[in-house]
C-alpha positions in Angstrom: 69.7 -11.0 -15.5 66.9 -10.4 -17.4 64.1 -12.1 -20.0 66.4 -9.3 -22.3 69.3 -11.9 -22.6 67.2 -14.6 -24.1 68.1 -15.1 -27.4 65.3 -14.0 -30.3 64.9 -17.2 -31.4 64.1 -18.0 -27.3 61.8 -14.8 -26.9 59.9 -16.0 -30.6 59.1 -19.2 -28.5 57.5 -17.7 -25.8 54.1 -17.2 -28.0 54.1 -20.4 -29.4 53.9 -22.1 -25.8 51.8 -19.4 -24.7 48.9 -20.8 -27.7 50.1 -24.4 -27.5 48.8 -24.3 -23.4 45.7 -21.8 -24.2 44.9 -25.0 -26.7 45.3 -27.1 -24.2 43.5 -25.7 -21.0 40.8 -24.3 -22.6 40.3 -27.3 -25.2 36.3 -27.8 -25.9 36.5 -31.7 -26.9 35.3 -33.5 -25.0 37.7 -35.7 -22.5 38.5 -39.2 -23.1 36.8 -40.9 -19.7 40.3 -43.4 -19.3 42.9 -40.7 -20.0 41.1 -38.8 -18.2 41.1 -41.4 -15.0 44.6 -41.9 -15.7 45.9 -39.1 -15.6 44.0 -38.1 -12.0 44.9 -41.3 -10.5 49.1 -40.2 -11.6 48.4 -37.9 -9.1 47.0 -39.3 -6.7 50.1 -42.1 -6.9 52.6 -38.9 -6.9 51.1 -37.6 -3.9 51.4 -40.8 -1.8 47.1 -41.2 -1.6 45.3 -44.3 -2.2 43.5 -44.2 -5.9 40.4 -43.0 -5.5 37.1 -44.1 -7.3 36.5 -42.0 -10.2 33.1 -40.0 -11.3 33.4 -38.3 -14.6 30.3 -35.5 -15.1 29.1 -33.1 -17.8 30.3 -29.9 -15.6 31.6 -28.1 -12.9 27.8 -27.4 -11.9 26.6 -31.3 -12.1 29.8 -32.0 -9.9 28.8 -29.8 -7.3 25.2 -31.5 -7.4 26.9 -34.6 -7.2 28.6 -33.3 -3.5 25.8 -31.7 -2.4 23.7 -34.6 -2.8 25.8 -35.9 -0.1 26.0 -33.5 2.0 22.2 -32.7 2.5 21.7 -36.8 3.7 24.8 -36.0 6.1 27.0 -38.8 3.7 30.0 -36.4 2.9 32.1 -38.9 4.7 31.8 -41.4 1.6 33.9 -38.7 -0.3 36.5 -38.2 2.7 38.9 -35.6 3.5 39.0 -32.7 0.6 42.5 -32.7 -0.8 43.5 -28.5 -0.9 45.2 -27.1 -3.4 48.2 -26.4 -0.6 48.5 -30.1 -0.9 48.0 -30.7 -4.3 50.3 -28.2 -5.4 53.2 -29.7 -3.9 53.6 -31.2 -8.0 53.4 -27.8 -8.9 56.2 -26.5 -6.3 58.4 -29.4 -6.2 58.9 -28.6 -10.3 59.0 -24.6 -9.7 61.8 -25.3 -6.8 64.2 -27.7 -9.2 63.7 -24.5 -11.6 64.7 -21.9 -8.6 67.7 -24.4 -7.9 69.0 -23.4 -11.9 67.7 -20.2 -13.6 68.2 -16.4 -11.0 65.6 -15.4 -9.8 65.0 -12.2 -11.5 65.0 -14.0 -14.8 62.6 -16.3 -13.7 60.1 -13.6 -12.5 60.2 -11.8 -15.7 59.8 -14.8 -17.7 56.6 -15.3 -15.5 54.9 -12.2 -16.6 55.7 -13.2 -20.1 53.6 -16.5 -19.7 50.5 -14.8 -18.2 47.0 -15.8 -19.7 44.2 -13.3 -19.3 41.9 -15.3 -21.1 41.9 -18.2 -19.0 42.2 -16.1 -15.6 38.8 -14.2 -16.6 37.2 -18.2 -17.8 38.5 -19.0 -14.0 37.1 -16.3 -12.1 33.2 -15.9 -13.9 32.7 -19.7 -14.1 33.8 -19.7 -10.0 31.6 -16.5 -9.3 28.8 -18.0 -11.1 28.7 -21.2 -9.0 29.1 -19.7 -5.8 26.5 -17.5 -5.9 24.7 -20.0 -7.5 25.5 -22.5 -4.4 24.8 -20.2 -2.1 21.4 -19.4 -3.0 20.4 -23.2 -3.2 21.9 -23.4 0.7 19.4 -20.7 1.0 16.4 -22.2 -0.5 16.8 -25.5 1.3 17.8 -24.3 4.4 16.2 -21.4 5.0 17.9 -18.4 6.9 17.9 -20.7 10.0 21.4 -20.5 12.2 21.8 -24.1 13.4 24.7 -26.8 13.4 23.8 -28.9 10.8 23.4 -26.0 8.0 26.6 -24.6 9.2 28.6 -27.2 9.1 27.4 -27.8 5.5 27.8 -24.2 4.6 31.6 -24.7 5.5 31.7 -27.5 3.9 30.4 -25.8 0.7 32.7 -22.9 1.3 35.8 -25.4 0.7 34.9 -27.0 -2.0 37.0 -25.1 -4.1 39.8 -25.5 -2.3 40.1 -29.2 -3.7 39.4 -28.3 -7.0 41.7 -27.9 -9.6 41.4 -26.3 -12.6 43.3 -27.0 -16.2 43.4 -23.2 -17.1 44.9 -22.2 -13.9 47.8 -24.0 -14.7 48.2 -22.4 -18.3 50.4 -19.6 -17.5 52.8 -21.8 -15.3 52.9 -25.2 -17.7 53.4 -23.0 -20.1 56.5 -21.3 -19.0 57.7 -24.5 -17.4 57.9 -26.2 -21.2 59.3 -23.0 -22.3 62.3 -23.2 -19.7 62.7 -27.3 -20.5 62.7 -27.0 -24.0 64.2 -23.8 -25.1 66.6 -23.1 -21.9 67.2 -26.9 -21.9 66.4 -28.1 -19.1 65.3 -31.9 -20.1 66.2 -33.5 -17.0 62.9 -32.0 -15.9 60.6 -33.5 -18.9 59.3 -36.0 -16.4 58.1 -33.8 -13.5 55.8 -32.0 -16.2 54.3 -34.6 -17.6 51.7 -35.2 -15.2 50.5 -31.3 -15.4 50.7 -32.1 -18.8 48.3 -35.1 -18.2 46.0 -33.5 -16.0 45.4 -30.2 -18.1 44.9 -32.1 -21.6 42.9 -35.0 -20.3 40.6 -33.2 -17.5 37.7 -30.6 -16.9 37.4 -28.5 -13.4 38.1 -31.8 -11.0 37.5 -31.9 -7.3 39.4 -34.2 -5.1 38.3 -36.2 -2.2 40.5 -38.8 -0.4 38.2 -41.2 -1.5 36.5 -39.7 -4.7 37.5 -37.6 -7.5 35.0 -36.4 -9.3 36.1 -34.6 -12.9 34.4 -32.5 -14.9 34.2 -32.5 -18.7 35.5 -29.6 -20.8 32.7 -26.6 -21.4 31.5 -26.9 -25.5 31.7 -24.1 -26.0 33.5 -20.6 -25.2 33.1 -17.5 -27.1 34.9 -15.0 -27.0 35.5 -11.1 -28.4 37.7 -9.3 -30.5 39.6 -8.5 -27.3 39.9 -11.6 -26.0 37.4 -11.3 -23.3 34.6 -14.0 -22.6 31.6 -12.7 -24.7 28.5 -13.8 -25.9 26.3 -11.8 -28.3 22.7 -12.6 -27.3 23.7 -16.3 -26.3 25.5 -17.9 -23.7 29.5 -17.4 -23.9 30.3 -21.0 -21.8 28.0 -24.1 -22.2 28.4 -27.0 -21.4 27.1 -30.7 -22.6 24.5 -31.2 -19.5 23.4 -27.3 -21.3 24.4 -25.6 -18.2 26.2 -22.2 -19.4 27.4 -18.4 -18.5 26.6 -15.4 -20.2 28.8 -12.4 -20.1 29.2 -9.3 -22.0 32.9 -8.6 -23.0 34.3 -10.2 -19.9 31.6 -9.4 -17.5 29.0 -11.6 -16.4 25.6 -10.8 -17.4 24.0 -9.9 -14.1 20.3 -10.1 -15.4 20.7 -13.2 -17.5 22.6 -15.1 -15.2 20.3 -14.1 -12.4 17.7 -15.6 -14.4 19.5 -18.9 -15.2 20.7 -18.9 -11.2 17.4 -18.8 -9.9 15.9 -21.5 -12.7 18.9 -23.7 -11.3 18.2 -23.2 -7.4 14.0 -23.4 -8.0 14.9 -26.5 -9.8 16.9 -28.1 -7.5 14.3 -27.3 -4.6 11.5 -28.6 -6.5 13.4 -32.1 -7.1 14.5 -32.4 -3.3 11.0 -31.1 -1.7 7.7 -32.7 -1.6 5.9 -31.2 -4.6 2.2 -31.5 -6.2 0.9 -30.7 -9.9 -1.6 -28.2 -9.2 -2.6 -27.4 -12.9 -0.9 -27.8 -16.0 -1.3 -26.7 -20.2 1.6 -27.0 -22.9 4.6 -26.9 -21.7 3.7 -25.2 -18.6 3.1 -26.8 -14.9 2.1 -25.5 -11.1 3.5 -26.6 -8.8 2.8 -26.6 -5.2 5.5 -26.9 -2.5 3.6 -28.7 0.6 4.6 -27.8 4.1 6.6 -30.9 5.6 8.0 -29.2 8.5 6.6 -26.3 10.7 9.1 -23.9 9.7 8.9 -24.4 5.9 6.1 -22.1 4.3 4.1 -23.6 1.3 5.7 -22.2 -1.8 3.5 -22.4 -5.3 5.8 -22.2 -8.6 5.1 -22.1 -12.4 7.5 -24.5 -14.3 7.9 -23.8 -17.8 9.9 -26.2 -19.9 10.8 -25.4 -23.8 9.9 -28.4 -25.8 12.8 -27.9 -28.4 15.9 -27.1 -26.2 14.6 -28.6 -22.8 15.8 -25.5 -21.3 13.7 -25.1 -18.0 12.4 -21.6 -16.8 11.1 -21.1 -12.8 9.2 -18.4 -11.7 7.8 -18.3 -7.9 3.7 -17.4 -8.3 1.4 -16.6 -5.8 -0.2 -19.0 -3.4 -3.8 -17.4 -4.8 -3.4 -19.0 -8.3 -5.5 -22.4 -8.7 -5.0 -22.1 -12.5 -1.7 -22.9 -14.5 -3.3 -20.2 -17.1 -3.6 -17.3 -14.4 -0.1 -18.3 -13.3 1.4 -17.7 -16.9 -0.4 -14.4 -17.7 0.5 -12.6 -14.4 4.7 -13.6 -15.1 4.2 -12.6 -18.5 3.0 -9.3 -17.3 5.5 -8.5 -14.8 8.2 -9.3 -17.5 6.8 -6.8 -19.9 
């Protein structure tokens, strides 16, 4: 049996789930902080776990910040065990297997082809790339190139954190076809089970969860997109987000050389908030500023911080130990980016 033996009026429905879900998962409103921690904490009841305390942030990038100030004071313990996504899915399965238990099996895996979303695979994968190679370079910058314990073990760590987070558009393509099969195949008994997907992907960002913390992300702003349907931004970023962190890409690829940019502003910025920095010289909207050495191993760095005085948006370029004046600093990047 085939999706051929649906009915038209069934096969007409398949779109308008298909929209209703892209709606949802990729909604740009912004999340409603006690539906939001409702609808995690239904999950956390559903999978047997204590409820958690809940942190509600700006993005998927200020939520990493949030773990990774944690981790680099050796407190990751506060957040406790990640919960993976083989454990979290178990919602996800125990749904899928009362579905197995009613419609063949070759009906249901053409019906799943039906219900894939491009779109929100390609949001998935550039706004994960992004962030680990973001995340990687700031592991980098704080811990040098050093093989030791300690930086290892938080490396792993790192490594894992997606494993606890999950993501409203991944579950587009299967909600989506699950509330076609209830609704038009008739399956009602089911309602129920979907609900809290349902929940989850209308009321929550990206959100990463810990035994003892979730931590949930708002929806991006913004996401622009091209006559294709591939994440695109002309000149501009294509994803933003409220705390202005954002992704450019060009038709569905990320823009190496913009994003490179915003990476390393991101990772120079970070390192300048956690190290023991000094204003050497400053004018307008420009600074210097001096990394000291606090530990044998850990070169002086000098860095010119630029900061735009209408958007706030911060620009980081690393300078040469030679430069005393904030002046000399700005002319000699200005140069090298001509």
């Amino acid at each position: 049996m085939s999706a051929d033996y649906l009915t038209p009026e069934q096969r007409a429905f398949i779109s308008r789930y298909r929209e209703k879900w892209q709606h949802i998962g990729l909604s740009t409103e912004r999340i409603n902080q006690q539906q939001a921690t409702d609808a995690v904490q239904a999950i956390y009841t559903a999978l047997e776990l204590t409820e958690p305390e809940i942190i509600i942030v700006d993005s998927p990038n200020a939520a990493f910040e949030y773990i990774w100030n944690l981790l680099k004071v050796n407190s990751h313990t506060i957040l406790g065990d990640a919960i993976d996504s083989s454990y979290w899915s178990r919602i996800y399965r125990n749904l899928q297997s009362d579905l197995l238990l009613r419609l063949p099996v070759d009906l249901q895996t053409n019906l799943h082809s039906l219900f894939e979303n491009d779109l929100a695979e390609e949001y998935d994968n550039l706004l994960q790339d992004q962030l680990e190679i973001q995340w990687r370079d700031v592991f980098e910058q704080h811990f040098g190139n050093r093989v030791n314990v300690a930086s290892h073990r938080h490396r792993h760590f790192i490594k894992n954190i997606f494993s606890s987070c999950r993501k409203p558009e991944s579950l587009i393509a299967g909600c989506s076809y699950f509330d076609f099969c209830i609704h038009s195949l008739n399956y009602h008994q089911l309602k129920n089970k979907l609900l809290i997907l349902e929940e989850f992907v209308k009321n929550c960002g990206w959100t990463f969860f810990f035994k003892n913390i979730a931590i949930i992300s708002n929806h991006s702003t913004t996401i622009s997109i091209d006559s294709n349907n591939h994440i695109h931004g002309e000149d501009k970023p294509a994803i933003t987000f409220a705390d202005g962190y954002s992704l450019y890409a060009h038709h569905g690829k990320i823009t190496l050389e913009r994003t490179r940019q915003r990476i390393d502003d991101i990772g120079w910025v970070n390192l300048l908030e956690k190290m023991n920095t000094v204003e050497i010289d400053s004018w307008e909207e420009y600074k210097l500023l001096r990394i000291v050495r606090e530990r044998i191993n850990v070169q002086p760095m000098q860095f010119l911080k630029a900061t735009n005085p209408n958007t706030g948006e911060v620009r980081v370029s690393k300078v040469s130990m030679r430069f005393a004046s904030v002046i000399e600093a700005v002319r000699w990047v200005n140069q090298r980016r001509t």
